[in-house]
N, C-alpha and C positions, 0 to 999 in steps of 0.2 A: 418468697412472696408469690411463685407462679402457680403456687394450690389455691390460692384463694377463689373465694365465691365474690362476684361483685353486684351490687345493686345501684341505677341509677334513675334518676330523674329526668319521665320526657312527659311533656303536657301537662304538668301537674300529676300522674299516676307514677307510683313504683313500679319499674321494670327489672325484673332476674328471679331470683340468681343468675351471675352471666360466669362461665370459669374467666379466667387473666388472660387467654390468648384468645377467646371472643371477647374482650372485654377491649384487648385493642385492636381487632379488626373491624370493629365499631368507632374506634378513634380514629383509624387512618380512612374510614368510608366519610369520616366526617358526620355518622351519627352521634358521636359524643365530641361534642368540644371542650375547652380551658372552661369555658362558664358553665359547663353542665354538673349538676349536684350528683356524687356519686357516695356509696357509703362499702366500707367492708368490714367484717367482724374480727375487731381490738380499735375500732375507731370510736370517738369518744360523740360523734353527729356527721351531721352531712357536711361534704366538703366538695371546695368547686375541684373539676380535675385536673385543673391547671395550678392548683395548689400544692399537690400532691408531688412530691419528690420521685421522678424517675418515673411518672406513670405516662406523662404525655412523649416525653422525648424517649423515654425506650419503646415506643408503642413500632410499629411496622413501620413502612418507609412510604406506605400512600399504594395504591394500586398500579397496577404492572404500565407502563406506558401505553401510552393510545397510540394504537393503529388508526392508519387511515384509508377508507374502503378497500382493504383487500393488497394496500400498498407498504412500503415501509414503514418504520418509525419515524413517528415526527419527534423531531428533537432539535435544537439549533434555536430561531425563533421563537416557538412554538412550547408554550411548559409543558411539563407531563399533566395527560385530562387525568379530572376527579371523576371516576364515574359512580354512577348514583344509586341508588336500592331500594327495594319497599319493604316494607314490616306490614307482610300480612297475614291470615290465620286463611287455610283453605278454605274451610267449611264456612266461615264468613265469606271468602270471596262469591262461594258458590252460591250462598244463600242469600247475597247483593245480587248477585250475576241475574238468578232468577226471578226476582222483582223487578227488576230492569227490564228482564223481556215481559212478564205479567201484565209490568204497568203501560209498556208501548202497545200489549195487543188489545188494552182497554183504554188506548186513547188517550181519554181525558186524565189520568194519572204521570201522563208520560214527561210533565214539565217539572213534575215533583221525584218523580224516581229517577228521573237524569241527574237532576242536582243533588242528590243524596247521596248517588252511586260516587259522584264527579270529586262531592268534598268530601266523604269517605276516605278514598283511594289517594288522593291529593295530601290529606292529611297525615299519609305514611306513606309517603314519598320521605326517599334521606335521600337528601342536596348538600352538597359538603360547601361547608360555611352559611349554611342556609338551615338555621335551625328552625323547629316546630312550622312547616307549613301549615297553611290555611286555604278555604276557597270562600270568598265572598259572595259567590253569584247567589242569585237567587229565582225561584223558580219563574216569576214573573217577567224577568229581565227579557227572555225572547221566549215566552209561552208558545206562542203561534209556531216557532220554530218546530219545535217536540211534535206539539200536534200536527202540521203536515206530515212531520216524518212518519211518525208512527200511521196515517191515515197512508202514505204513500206504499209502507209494510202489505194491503192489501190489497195491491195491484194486481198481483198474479192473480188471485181469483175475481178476477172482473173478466166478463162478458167479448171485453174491449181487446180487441188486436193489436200484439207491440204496444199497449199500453205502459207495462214495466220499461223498456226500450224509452218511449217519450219521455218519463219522468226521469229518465239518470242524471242530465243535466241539470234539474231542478232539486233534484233530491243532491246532486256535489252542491250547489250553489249554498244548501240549507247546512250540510258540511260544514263552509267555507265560515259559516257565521256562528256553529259551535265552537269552532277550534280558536276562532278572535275571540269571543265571550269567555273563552275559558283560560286562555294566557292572561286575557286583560284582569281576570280575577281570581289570581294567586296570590299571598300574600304570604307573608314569614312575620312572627311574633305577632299577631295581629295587626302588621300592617302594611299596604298596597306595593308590591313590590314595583308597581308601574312598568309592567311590560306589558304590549301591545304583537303583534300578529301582522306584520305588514304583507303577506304576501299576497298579490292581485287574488280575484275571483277570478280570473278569466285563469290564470294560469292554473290554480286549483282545481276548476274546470275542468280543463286541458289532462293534469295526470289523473282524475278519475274515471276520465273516459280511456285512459291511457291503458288503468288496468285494465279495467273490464274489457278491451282490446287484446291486451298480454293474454287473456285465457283461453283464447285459442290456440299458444305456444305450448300448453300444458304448464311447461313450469317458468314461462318467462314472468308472470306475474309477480315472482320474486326479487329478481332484479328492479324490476317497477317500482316494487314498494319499496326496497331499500333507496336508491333514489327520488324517490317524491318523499319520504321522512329526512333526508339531507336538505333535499329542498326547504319544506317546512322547519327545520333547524334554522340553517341559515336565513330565513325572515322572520324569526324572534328579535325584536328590538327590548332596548331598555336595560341591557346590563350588560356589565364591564367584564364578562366573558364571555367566549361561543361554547352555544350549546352544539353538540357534533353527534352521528349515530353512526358508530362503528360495525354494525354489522354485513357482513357478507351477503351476495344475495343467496348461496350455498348455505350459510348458517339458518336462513328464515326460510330456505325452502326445505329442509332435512327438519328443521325441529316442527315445522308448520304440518308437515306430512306425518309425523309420530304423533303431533297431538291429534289429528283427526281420526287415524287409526287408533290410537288408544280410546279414544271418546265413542267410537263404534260398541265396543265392549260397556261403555253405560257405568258399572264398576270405579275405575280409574279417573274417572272425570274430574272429580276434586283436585287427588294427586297432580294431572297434566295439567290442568289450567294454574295451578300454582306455579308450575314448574316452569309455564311458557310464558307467564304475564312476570314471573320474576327476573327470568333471561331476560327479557328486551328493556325493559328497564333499565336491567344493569349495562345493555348496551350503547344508552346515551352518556356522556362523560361533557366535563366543563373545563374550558383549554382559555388561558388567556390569550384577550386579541393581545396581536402585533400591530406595532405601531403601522 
């Protein structure tokens, strides 16, 4: 049975051929669950996978245990994390990527090429036990948001002294109301998965002035950011496990420095942005709380 080609069902479209050992490293990422419709050729239709004799329980054992920033195994308490993955095509990312900056540097597009880019990307996100995401928002929800941001994008060529400088504050605070609008509007199977964004504006504040401080360290800006994404983990509410982000600040400053060097070359661009929006990804993982 391990030569087989497999085909399944995600969103209503056919996905594969996939061979049998991506076929369960998809099952243990928790891309394919028990209810997901899957077909192989000598089968007589589609069948859920959990149906299917020997295909769920001999699949892989789930992903390698979660570390924690740079420390041991958590293990004891703490279950082994799910961590998570996107399905995405480069040449799509890049050709999102780039409407996103087109529509920010025309302004008035900027509330619509946010939200596209947001439920796009969202929509291939794999959540283990979290099938078919979704994003609700909609462009209207904090319009004005986009458009300062994007109006705040042409600071630097303004007239005005320390101009860019004044607006950092104002430009985290507008931050602070992306990242709520966009937990608050996740959903799986079509419907509200009810998580909310608790962490203060003052404190978000606080680590975005944080980095842009770090860059005078040259490379302390990395540790910053793996720390303020802990942070922002830990004030997700609304569901019965933690979301955790395991990476090093070593890991995001070595692969952050290869993509900017590769992106130099113009060429590879597609290649690295695939390569680095799929790594961090896969570096948040889902741990149940402890009582």
């Amino acid at each position: 049975m391990s030569d087989r080609s497999w085909f399944f069902a995600s969103q209503g479209q056919q996905q594969g051929p996939y061979p049998e050992a991506q076929l369960r490293e998809l099952i243990a990422s928790g891309a394919i669950t028990a209810e997901t419709l899957v077909w192989s050729e000598g089968m007589s239709g589609w069948q859920k996978a959990g149906d299917i004799p020997g295909l769920l329980s001999g699949a892989a054992g789930g992903p390698p245990p979660l570390r924690s920033s740079g420390g041991p195994l958590l293990s004891g308490g703490v279950a082994g994390g799910q961590s998570l993955s996107v399905d995405l095509s480069i040449w799509t990312l890049l050709g999102r990527a780039l409407v996103f900056l087109i529509g920010f540097l025309l302004v008035i597009p900027a509330p619509w090429v946010a939200t596209s880019f947001y439920r796009w990307f969202v929509e291939r996100l794999r959540v283990p036990q979290r099938p078919s995401l979704g994003f609700t928002g909609k462009p209207t929800d904090i319009w004005y948001v986009f458009v300062i941001l994007a109006l705040c994008s042409y600071a630097g060529f303004s007239n005005v002294r320390y101009l860019p400088l004044i607006l950092i504050p104002l430009q985290a605070f507008l931050s602070w109301m992306t990242v709520r609008w966009i937990v608050a509007n996740i959903s799986s199977q079509e419907r509200p998965l009810g998580l909310s964004f608790e962490g203060s504006p003052w404190g978000y504040v606080g680590w975005y002035l944080l980095l842009y401080i770090s860059a005078i360290t040259i490379i302390g800006w990395a540790w910053v950011t793996t720390a303020w994404i802990r942070w922002m983990c830990r004030n997700i509410a609304g569901t019965r496990r933690n979301l955790v982000f395991d990476a090093s600040g070593w890991q995001v400053l070595w692969r952050t420095v290869v993509f900017a060097l590769a992106a130099v070359f113009i060429i590879p661009i597609p290649w690295i942005m695939g390569w680095y929006a799929r790594w961090y990804v896969s570096q948040f993982a889902l741990v149940e709380r402890t009582a």
